[in-house]
C-alpha positions in Angstrom: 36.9 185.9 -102.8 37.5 189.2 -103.1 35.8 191.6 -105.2 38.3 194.8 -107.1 36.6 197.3 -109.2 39.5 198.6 -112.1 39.6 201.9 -113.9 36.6 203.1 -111.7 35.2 206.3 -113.7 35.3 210.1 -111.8 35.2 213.4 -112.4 37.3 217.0 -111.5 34.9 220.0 -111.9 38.5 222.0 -111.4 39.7 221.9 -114.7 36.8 222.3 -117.0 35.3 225.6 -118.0 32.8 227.3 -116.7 31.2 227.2 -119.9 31.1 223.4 -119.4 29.9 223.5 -115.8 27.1 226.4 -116.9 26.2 223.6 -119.4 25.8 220.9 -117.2 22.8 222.9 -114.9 21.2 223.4 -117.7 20.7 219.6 -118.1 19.8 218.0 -114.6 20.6 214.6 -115.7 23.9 215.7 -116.7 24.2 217.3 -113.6 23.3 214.2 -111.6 26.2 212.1 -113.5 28.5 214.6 -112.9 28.1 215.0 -109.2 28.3 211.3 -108.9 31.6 211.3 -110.7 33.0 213.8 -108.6 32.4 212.0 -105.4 34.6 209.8 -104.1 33.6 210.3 -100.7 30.8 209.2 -98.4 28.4 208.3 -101.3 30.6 206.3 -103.2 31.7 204.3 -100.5 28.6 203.3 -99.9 28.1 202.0 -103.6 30.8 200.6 -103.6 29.9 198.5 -100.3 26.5 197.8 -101.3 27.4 196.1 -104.7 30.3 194.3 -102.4 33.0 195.8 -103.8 35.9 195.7 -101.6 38.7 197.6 -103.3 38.0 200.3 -106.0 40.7 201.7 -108.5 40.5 205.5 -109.4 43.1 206.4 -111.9 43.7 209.9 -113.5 45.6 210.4 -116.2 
């Protein structure tokens, strides 16, 4: 059986402030979240591979 992860959660840094993103170093938590959001690269594929997901749906709306 296959396994497909819907709605998958991520991030553009592009569009927010800089305000916002000034925010976010203050906070390294925050920081750490949003970095994982905006990958959906290397990293993410390897999440996604070791929680066996085979097909992952980003959306953006």
């Amino acid at each position: 059986m296959r396994v497909i992860a819907i709605e998958e959660h991520f991030s553009n840094s592009a569009p927010q402030s800089a305000d916002a993103l000034a925010s976010l170093r203050l906070h390294p938590q925050l920081a750490h979240v949003q970095q994982r959001l905006e990958d959906v690269g290397r990293r993410r594929l390897r999440d996604k591979d070791a929680a066996g997901i085979d097909v992952q749906v980003l959306s953006h709306g």
